[in-house]
C-alpha positions, 0 to 999 in steps of 0.5 A, spaced: 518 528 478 523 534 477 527 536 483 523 542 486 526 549 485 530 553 491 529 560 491 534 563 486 540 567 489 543 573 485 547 575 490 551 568 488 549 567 481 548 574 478 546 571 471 539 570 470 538 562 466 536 565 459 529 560 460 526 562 467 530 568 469 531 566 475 538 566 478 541 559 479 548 556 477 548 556 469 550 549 468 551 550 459 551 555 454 546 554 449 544 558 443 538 561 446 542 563 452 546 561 459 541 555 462 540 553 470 540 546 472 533 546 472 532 548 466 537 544 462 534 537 466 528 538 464 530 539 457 533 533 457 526 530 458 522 534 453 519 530 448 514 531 443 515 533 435 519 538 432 515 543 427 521 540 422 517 533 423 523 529 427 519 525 433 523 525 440 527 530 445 526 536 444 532 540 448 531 546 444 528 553 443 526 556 437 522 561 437 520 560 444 517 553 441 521 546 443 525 544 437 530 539 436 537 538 437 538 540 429 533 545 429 536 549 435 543 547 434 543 545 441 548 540 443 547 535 447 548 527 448 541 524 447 542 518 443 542 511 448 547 506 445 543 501 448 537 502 444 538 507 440 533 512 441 534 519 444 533 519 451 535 522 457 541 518 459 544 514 465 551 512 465 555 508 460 551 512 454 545 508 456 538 511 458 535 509 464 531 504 461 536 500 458 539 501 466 533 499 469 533 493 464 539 490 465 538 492 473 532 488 473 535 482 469 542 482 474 537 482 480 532 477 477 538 471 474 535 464 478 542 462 483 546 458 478 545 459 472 538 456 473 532 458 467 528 463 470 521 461 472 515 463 468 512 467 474 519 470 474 519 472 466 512 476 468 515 480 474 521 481 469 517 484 464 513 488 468 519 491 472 522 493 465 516 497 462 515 501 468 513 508 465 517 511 470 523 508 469 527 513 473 523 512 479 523 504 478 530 504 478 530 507 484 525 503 487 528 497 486 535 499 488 532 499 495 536 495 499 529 491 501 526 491 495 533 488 491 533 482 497 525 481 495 526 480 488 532 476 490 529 471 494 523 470 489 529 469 483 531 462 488 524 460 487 522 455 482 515 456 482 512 461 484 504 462 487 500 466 492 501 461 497 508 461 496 508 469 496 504 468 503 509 464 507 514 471 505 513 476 512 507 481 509 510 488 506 507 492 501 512 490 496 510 483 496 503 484 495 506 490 489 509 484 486 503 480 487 499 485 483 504 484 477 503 478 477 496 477 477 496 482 472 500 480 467 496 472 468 502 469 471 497 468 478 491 467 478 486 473 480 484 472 488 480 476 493 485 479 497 480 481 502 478 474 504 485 471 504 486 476 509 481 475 513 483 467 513 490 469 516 488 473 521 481 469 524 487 463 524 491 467 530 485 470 532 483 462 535 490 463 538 487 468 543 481 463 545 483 459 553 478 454 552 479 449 547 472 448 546 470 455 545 476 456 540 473 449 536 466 453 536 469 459 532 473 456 528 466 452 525 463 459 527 467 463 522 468 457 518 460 456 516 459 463 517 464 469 515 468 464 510 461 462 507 458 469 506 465 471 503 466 465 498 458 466 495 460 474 493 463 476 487 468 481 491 469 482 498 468 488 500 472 492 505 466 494 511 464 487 510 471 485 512 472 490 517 464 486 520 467 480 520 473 482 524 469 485 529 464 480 530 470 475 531 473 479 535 467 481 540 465 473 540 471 471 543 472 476 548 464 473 550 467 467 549 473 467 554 469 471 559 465 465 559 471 460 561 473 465 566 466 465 569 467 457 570 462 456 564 461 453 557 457 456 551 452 451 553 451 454 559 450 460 558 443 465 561 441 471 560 444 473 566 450 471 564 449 475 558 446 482 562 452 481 566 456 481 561 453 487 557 452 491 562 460 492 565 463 493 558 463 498 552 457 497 548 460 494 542 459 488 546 452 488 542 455 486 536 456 478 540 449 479 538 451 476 530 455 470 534 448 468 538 444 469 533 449 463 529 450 460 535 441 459 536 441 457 529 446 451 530 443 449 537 448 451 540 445 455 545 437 456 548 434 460 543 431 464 548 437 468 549 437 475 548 443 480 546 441 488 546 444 489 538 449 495 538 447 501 534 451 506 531 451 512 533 449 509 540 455 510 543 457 516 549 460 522 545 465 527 549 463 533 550 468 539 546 473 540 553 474 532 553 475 531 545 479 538 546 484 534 551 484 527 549 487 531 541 492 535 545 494 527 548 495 525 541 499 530 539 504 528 544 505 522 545 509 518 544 506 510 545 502 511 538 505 511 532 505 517 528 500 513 523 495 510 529 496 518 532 494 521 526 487 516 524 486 518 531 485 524 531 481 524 524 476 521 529 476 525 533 475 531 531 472 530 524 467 523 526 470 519 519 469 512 520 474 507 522 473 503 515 474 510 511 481 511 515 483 505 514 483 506 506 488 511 507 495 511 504 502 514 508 505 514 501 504 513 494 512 508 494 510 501 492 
């Protein structure tokens, strides 16, 4: 991406760049005039064909048309001694690809002199043919990033369970991504291993250990199930299954503190329940109807279904004051703040938000 241009000063550089007009520092003479920073940076990474027929940077200006280095006789040092084409170069005479590569390969070398592992190569191979090298090389001499790569280059084989003992970033699962498009992993479904992980330390919030064998066998034989016979999990069918999970257990503890087993629930239980809380405690309503289905509770039992759109509304002064609190918080975070705020003020769906991305970096 090239650097956004300030606005020029002609008070500080009184002669204006001979390709934009604009008042910057001149940083080279050229034949076709005194050439800004910002001009001559995007010289060097001009590409294309010149009317001459030579393929490659095209730094000059002929007729206001790009030529090459001959045609215009500009000069300038593009020629990479590492690979010998014309490139916009790094350091050392080499272009950035030829650093990047060799980056890579200093970041990837196994711990004593070991051969890389197969899945390894794959990450190496993909590092090195980003289409932005610069941009690569940037990401990947990121102090975090270096560390990842680092510890994956000690491993002697490496797999998706492998990657899931590693603590969760967006630069594992970049990598994972790699790996699996270049066939050195196998494809998975993301969705539902992440389901996995996160309903194994959802058991952990469960009191009663009867209860928590319950939903263990609940998302096992329900949501685990649904999930292996689809084709592709999708993200609403994730977000449902959490959901459910979630209310199930929030029923299921308030069952211990009332001194009763899911065996013994009445429909009084249950009244009470649905009565004193949100009324999302109508989606418990997908875990009695598994729970009648296994004889686990009298089939008689009933649950008032939550609907969308059923919910209180707030009215425009209580919508108006609960933004004002968002925006000056300071217990959210900036990203929680602001997902909450479209909800408020313009109704998007929890599941839309969710989709969305802070920034575009790995």
């Amino acid at each position: 991406m090239p650097r956004p241009r300030k606005a020029g000063d002609p008070a500080k550089w009184p002669e204006a760049c001979g390709r934009c007009a604009e008042h910057h520092k001149i940083v080279v003479r050229w034949p076709d005039g005194a050439i800004c920073g910002y001009c001559y940076q995007q010289a060097k990474r001009t590409r294309g064909t010149c009317a001459c027929g030579h393929d490659g940077v095209l730094p000059g200006r002929v007729d206001t048309l790009p030529a090459c280095r001959e045609c215009s006789g500009v000069r300038l040092n593009i020629d990479c001694t590492g690979c010998g084409k014309e490139d916009e170069l790094h350091s050392g005479n080499r272009c950035w690809s030829c650093i990047l590569a060799m980056t890579v390969d200093r970041i990837l070398s196994p711990p004593e002199n070991q051969p890389p592992s197969p899945e390894l190569q794959a990450v190496a191979t993909a590092l090195k043919s980003m289409k932005r090298a610069n941009s690569g090389l940037t990401w990947i001499q990121q102090p975090h990033v270096t560390e990842f790569l680092q510890q994956l280059a000690a491993e002697p084989v490496i797999t998706h369970a492998r990657l899931d003992e590693i603590p969760a970033s967006r630069t594992r699962e970049y990598v994972r991504g790699l790996l699996v498009e270049h066939n050195a992993l196998p494809l998975r479904d993301e969705l539902s291993t992440r389901f996995s992980d996160w309903a194994e330390q959802a058991l952990d919030r469960i009191t009663s250990p009867n209860h928590r064998d319950i939903t263990r066998r609940y998302i096992r034989w329900h949501h685990q199930r649904r999930m292996n016979q689809m084709d592709e999990v999708t993200r609403g069918t994730f977000l449902r299954a959490k959901q459910a999970v979630t209310v199930a257990i929030e029923l299921l503890n308030w069952l211990t503190d009332q001194g009763a087993e899911l065996a013994e629930v009445n429909q009084a239980h249950l009244d009470r329940w649905q009565a004193e809380g949100p009324t999302t405690r109508g989606i418990a309503s997908r875990f009695l109807d598994w729970a009648i289905r296994t004889n686990l509770i009298d089939p008689s039992l009933k649950l008032q279904p939550h609907r969308r759109g059923t919910s209180p509304r707030l009215d425009a002064a209580a919508q108006t004051q609960h933004v004002t609190n968002l925006s000056h918080t300071t217990d959210m975070s900036p990203r929680d703040r602001a997902a909450a705020i479209l909800i408020l003020v313009f109704g998007q769906q929890v599941s839309d938000i969710v989709q969305l991305t802070w920034d575009t970096s790995p």
